[in-house]
C-alpha positions in Angstrom: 48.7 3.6 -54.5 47.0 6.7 -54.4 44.4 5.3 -56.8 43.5 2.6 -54.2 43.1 5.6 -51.3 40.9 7.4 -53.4 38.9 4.6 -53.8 38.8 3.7 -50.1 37.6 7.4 -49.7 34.7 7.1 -51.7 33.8 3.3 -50.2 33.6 5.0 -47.2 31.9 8.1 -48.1 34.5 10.3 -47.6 34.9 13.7 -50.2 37.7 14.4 -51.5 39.7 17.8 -51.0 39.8 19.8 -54.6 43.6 19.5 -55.0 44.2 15.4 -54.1 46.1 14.8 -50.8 47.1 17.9 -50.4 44.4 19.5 -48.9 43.8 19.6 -45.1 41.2 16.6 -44.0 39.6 19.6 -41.8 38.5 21.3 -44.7 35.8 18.2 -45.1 33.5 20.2 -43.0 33.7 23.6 -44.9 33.3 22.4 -48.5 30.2 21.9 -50.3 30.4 18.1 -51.6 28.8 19.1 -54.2 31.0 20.8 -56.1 34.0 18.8 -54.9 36.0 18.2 -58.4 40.2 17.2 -58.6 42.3 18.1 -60.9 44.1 15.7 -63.2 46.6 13.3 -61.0 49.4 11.9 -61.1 47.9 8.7 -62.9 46.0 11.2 -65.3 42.8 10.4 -63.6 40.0 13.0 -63.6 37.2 12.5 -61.3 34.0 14.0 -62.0 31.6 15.6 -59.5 29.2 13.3 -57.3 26.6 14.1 -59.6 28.5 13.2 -62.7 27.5 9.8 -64.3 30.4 7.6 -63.4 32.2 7.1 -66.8 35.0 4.7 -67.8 38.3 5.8 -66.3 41.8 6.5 -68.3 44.4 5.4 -67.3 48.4 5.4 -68.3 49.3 2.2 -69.7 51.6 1.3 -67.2 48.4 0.7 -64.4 46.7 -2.6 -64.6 43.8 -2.9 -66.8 42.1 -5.3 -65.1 42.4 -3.3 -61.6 40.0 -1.1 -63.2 37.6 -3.3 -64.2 37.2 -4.8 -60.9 36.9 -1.2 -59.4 34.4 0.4 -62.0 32.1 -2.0 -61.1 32.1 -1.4 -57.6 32.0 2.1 -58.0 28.8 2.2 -60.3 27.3 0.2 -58.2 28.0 2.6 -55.2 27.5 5.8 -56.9 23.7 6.2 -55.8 24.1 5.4 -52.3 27.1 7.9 -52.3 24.9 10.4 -53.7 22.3 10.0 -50.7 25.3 10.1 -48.5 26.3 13.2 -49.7 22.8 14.7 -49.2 22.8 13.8 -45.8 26.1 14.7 -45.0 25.1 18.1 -46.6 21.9 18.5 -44.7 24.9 17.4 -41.5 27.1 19.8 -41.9 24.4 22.6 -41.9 23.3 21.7 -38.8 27.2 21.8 -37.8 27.8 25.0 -38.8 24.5 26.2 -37.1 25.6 25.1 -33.5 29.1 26.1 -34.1 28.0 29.6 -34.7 26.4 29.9 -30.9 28.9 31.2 -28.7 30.8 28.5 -26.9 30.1 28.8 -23.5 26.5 28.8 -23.9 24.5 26.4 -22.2 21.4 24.3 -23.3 18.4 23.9 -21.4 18.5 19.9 -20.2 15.7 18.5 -22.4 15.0 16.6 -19.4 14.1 19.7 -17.9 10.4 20.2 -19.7 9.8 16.6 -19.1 9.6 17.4 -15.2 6.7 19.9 -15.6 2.7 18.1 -16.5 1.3 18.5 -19.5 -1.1 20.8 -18.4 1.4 22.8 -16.8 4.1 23.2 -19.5 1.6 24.7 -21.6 1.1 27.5 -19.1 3.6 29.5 -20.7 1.7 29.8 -23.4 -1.9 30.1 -22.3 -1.4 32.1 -19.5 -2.4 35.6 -19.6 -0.2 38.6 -18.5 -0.4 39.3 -14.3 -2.6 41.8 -14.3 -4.9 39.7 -16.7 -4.7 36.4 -14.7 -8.2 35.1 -13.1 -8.1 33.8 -9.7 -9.9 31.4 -8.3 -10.8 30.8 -4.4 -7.8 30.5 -2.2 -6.6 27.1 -2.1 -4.4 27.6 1.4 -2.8 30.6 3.2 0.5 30.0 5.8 2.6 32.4 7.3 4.7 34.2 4.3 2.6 32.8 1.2 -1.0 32.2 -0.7 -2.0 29.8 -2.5 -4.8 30.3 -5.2 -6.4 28.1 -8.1 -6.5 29.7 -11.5 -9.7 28.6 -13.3 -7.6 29.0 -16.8 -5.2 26.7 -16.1 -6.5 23.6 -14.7 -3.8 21.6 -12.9 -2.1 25.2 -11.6 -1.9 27.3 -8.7 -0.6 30.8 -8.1 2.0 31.0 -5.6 1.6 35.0 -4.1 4.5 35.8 -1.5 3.4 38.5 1.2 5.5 41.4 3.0 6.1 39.4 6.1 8.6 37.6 7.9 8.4 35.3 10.6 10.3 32.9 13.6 9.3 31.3 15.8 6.3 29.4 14.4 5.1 33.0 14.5 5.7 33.8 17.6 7.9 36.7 16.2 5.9 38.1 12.9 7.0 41.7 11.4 5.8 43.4 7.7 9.0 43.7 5.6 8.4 45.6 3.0 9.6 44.4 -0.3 10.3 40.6 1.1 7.4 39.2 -1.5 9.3 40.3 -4.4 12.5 39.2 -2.7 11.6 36.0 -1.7 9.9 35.6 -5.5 13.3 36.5 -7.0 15.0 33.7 -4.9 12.5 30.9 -5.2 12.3 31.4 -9.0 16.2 31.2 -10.0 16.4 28.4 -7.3 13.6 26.2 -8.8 14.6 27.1 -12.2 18.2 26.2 -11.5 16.7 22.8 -10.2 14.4 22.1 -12.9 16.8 22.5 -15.6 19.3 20.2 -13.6 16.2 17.3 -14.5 14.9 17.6 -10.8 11.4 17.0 -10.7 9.8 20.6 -9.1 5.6 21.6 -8.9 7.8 25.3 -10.5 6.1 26.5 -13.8 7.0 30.3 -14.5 7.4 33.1 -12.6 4.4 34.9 -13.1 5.1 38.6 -11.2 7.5 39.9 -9.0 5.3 38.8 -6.1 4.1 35.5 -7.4 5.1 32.4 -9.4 2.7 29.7 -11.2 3.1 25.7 -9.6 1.4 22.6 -10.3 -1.3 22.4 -8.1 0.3 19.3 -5.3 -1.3 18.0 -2.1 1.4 19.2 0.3 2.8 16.2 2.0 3.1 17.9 5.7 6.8 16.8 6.3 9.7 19.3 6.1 12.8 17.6 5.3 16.1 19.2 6.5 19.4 18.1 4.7 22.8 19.2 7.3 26.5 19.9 6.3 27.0 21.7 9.3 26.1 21.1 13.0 24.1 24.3 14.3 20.8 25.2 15.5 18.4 23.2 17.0 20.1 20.1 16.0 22.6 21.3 19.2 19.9 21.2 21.3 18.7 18.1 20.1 21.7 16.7 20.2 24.0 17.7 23.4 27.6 16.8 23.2 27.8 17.9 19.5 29.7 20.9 19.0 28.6 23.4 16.6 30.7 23.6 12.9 30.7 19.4 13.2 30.6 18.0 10.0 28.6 15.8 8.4 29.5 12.8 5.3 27.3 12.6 3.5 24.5 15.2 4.9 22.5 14.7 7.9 18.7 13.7 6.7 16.2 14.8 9.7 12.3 15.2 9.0 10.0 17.1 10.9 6.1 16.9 11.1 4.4 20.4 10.3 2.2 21.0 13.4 2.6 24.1 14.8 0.4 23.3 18.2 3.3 21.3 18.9 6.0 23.0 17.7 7.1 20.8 14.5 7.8 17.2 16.2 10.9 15.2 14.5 9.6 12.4 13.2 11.2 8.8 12.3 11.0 6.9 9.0 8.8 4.7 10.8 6.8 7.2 11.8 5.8 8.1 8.1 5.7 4.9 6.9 3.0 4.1 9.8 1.2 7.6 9.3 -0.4 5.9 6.2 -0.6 8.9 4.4 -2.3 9.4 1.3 -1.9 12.4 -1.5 -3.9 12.7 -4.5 -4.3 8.9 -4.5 -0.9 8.2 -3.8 0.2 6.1 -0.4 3.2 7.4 1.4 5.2 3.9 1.6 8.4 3.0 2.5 9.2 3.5 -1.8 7.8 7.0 -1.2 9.9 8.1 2.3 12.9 6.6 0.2 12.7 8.6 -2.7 11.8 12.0 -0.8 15.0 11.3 1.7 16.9 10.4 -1.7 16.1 13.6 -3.0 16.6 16.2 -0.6 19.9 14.6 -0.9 20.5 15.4 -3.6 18.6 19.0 -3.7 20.8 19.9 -1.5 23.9 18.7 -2.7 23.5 20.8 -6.1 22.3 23.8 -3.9 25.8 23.8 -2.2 27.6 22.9 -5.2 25.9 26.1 -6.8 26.9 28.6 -3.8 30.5 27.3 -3.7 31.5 30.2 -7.3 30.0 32.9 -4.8 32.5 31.4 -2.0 29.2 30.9 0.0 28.6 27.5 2.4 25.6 26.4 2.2 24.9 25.1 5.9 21.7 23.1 5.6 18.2 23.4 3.6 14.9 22.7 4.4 12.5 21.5 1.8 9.1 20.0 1.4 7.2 17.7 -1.4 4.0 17.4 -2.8 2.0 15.3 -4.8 0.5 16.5 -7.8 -2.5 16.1 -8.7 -2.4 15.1 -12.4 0.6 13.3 -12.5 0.5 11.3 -9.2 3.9 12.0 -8.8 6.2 13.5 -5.7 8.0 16.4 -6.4 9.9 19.0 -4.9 7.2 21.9 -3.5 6.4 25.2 -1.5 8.9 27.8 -2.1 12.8 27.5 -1.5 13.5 31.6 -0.5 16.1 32.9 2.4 13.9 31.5 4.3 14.6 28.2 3.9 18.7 27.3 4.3 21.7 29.0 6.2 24.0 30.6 4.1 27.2 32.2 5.4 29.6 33.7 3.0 33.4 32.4 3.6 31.8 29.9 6.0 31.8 32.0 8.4 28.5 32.3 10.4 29.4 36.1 11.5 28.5 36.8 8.3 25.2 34.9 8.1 23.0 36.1 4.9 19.9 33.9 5.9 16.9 34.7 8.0 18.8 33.2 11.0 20.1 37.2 11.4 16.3 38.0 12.0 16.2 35.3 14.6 18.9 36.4 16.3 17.9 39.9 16.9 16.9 40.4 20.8 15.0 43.1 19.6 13.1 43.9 16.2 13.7 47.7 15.3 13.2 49.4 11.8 16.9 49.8 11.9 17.0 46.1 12.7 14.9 45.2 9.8 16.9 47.2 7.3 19.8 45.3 8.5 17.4 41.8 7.5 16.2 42.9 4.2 19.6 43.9 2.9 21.0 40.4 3.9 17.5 39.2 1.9 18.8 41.5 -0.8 22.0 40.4 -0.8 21.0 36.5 -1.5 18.3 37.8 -4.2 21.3 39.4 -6.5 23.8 36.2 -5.9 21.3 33.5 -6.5 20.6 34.7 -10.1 24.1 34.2 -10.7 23.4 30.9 -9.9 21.8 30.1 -13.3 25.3 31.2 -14.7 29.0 30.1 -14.7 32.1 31.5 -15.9 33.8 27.8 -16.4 34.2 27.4 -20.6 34.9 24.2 -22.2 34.0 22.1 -24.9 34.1 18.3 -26.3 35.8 17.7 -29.6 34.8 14.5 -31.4 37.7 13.7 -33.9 36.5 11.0 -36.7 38.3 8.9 -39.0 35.9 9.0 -41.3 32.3 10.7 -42.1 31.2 7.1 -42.4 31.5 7.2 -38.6 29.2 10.6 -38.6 26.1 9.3 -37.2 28.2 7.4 -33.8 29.9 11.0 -33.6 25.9 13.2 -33.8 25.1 10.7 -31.0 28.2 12.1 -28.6 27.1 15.4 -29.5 23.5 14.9 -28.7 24.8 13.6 -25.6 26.9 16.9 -24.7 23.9 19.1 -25.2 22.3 17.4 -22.6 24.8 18.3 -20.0 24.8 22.0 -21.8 28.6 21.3 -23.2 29.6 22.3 -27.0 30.7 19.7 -29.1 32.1 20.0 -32.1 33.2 17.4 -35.2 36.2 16.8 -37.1 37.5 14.7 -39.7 41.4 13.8 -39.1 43.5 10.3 -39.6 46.4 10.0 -37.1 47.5 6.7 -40.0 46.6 8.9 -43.0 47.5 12.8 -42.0 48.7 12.4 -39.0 50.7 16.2 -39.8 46.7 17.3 -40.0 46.0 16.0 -36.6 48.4 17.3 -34.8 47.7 20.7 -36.5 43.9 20.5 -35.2 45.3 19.7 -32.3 47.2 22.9 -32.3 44.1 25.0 -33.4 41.9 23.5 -29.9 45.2 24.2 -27.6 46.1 27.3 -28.4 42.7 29.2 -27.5 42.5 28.3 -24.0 39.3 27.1 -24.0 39.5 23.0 -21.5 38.8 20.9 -24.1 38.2 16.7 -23.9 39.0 15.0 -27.3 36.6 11.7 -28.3 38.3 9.5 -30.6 36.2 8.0 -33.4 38.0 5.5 -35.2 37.7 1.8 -36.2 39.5 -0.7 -37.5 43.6 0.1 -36.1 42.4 2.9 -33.6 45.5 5.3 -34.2 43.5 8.6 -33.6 43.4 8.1 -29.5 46.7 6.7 -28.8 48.1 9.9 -31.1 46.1 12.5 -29.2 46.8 11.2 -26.2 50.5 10.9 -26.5 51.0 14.9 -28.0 48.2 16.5 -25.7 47.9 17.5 -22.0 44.4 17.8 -22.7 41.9 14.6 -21.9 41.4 11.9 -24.2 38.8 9.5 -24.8 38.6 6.6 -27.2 35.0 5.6 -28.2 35.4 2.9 -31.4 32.7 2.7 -33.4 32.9 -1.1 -33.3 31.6 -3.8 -36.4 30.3 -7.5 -35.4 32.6 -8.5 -37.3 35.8 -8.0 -35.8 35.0 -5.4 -33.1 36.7 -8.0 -31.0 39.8 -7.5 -32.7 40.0 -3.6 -33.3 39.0 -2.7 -29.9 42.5 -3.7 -28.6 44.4 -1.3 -30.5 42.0 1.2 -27.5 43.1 -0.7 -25.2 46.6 -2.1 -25.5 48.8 0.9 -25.6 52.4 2.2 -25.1 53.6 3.4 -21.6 52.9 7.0 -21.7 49.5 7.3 -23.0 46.3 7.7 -20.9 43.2 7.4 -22.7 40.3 5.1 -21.1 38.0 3.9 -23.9 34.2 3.1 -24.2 32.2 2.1 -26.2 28.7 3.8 -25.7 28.7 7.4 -27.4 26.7 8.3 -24.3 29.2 7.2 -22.0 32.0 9.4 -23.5 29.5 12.4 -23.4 29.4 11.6 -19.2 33.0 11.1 -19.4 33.3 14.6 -20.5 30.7 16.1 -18.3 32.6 15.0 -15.1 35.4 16.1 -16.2 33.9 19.9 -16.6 31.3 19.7 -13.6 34.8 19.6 -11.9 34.5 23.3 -11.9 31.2 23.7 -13.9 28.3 24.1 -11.5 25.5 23.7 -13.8 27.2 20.4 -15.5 27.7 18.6 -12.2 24.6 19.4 -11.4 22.9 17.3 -14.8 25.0 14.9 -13.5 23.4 14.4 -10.1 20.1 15.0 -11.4 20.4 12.2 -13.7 21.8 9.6 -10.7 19.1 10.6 -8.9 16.8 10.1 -11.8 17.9 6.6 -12.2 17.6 6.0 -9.1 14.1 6.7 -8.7 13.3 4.7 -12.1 14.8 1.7 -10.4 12.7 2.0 -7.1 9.6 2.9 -8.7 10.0 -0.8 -11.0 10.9 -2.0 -8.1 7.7 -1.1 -6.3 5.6 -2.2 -9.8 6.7 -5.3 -10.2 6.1 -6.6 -6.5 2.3 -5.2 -7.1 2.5 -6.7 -10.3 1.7 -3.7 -11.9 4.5 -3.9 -14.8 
């Protein structure tokens, strides 16, 4: 019998430890295939190397002749594309044993990330000069805290420069704050960088100084959009009979039309829609108030999500878009400093970190604004943290077989999206099912959360097995065949009382699987996730508004 399992190994691509079955199936990912050789078994069989020209076989008398004659066949026949096989798993396992060698916890930049930044602009951060080299152009706009300049070396950008003032009002209260540009660059640049890694679309390129940052130059669309949790503020006033600390599910979406003469009018969704507006060729329509109210949504959600680690409530946000003005597209805009949300620490408002403690004060004293900028300093510190998390895990994607390798490289592909480690493993629950459970062990036993994908076809034994000896989650994903993939996927689904492990069958899907589970307590993860509903959301509206123009 053991013959007919080393032939089965071989069929599917499998090496072979250097002692028979008696070496652990983990070791498949540490030895060099090439100079796999076994020792003399207990048929008398010698197997030669994978580069060895297969030769006839010896055998005892007692097996059957003709068994070998059927095999040898077979097996000459194979013994090329097993050689290629073994190439590529070579050139596999390198690239294995490169990612396992970053530390664990580290996370990937979302490739979606760079495709949210122009052409023009993702090559800034290689054309563009130092700060004190950088050539400006004539100022673009000025408002209260900010200027905006063109820079004739980068066409397609804009330099962002933050001044030392501080305003309420509409500016009917303006003071100098010293330090505040720096401090309001810190913030807007961890916050947009936080967001644009997530895969939200942002104008943010680089930071540039400590005073300035580099954007994709945008036609400002002149609506600031306001996302609630938390009743307070004008939206009292606005709205008498609503106590303050009411709550709202989901957020409260309010926009506001920037004209300071009048004091920044609320405006309807009709409103907009009838304003006709138009941005670098681009029509404010009902698609367009849709996706903008979509996505300060969902800004905001993966603002608060991010503050909850530093035990601070994020109250409400205020945001505005632009339009850029290579891409056509909307994207999130302007700055997002301490200017821009309320922020209380503990949730409780005593202990406000946000300009609202500037707006508050009935009189504006140097003693006063030293009391303002720490609470500026305060958020500057914490929001870099932002970028970080202190929540571990990983995604172990156990195989039956390396013929099942390139199913597996697509779950891990997958993780790295979300910024989650994955590693592979080769293990049979039917074969070594003592091996299993001992990489089992090895995952449990260093505290690190940890989701198991099962790869198996044919009799799926690897999930139900995991599932029924771990506390840890479990997730079958069968690499299915045409052929009887109807068949084999029950032995996922039809299982003993006891077990609990859902099963798909998209490598992708058991990637998102894990990534909810972590964004549980993971920050950055949960916020891919959101990122990428909102993305598909967007995708759909925008076909949706292509094909009624015909446009497809």
């Amino acid at each position: 019998m053991r013959f007919y399992d080393e032939v089965d190994c071989i069929l599917r691509r499998q090496p072979l430890g250097p002692s028979g079955w008696g070496c652990e199936s983990s070791s498949l990912l540490s030895v060099s295939v090439g100079d796999v050789t076994a020792n003399t078994g207990s048929l008398g069989i010698k197997r030669k190397t994978w580069n060895d020209e297969m030769s006839p076989i010896p055998l005892k008398k007692s097996a059957s002749e003709n068994t070998i004659f059927q095999f040898q066949k077979l097996l000459t026949e194979r013994v090329n594309t097993v050689t290629e096989g073994k190439k590529l798993l070579l050139e596999r396992l390198c690239k294995q044993e490169e990612m396992q060698d970053l530390n664990r916890t580290q996370l990937y930049a979302h490739p979606s990330a760079m495709q949210q930044v122009p052409v023009a602009a993702a090559a800034v951060a290689a054309m563009a000069p130092a700060a004190s080299e950088l050539k400006l152009g004539k100022k673009v706009n000025e408002g209260k805290t900010k200027e905006v300049y063109e820079l004739p070396d980068i066409p397609g950008c804009v330099l962002m420069q933050s001044k030392d003032q501080i305003t309420a009002g509409n500016a009917a209260r303006k003071d100098r704050m010293e330090g505040k540009a720096a401090i309001s660059n810190t913030t807007t640049s961890c916050v947009f960088q936080l967001l644009q890694e997530a895969g939200i679309k942002t104008a943010f390129v680089r930071k540039q100084s400590d005073t300035a940052f580099i954007a994709a130059h945008c036609e400002m669309i002149p609506i600031e959009w306001v996302c609630r949790r938390i009743a307070t503020g004008s939206f009292l006033k606005r709205n008498p009979g609503v106590k303050e600390g009411y709550k709202f599910y989901p957020p409260k979406i309010e926009m506001f039309y920037k004209d300071d003469a009048n004091n920044d009018p609320q405006w309807s969704e009709e409103q907009l829609i009838e304003a006709k507006f138009s941005f670098a060729g681009l029509t404010i329509g009902k698609t367009e108030v849709d996706i903008m109210a979509r996505s300060t949504q969902a800004i905001f959600e993966i603002l608060e999500k991010s503050w909850q680690p530093q035990n601070c409530t994020l109250v409400d946000l205020k945001i505005e878009f632009g339009v850029n003005i290579l891409t056509k597209e909307i994207v999130l805009a302007d700055v997002i400093d301490n200017d821009s949300w309320r922020l209380w620490p503990s949730g409780d408002r005593s202990q406000q970190k946000d300009k609202q403690s500037y707006r508050d004060l009935k009189e504006v004293t140097p003693e006063a604004l030293q009391m303002v900028k720490r609470n500026f300093e305060w958020v500057a510190e914490r929001v870099e943290l932002l970028l970080k998390t202190k929540s571990q895990g990983r995604v172990v994607v156990l195989m039956g077989s390396t013929s099942d390798l390139g199913h597996c490289e697509k779950i891990k592909k997958a993780c790295a999206t979300f910024g989650i480690p994955c590693e592979l493993r080769v293990t049979s629950a039917h074969k070594g099912p003592d091996e299993t459970l001992r990489i089992k062990a090895e995952y449990e036993g260093d505290g690190i959360p940890t989701v198991f994908v099962a790869v198996a076809g044919r009799s799926n034994g690897l999930g139900p097995v995991m599932s029924g000896n771990t506390a840890y989650p479990v997730v079958n994903c069968p690499p299915l065949s045409s052929d009887w993939g109807a068949q084999d996927v029950w032995s996922s689904l039809r299982l003993p009382s006891g077990l609990g492990c859902p099963t798909t069958l998209s490598p992708e899907g058991a990637a998102q699987f894990a990534a909810q589970i972590f964004g549980l307590n993971n920050h950055l993860v949960w916020a891919k996730l959101r990122s990428n509903m909102l993305n598909t959301w967007i995708s759909l509206k925008q076909a949706d508004k292509k094909l009624r123009e015909c446009t497809l």
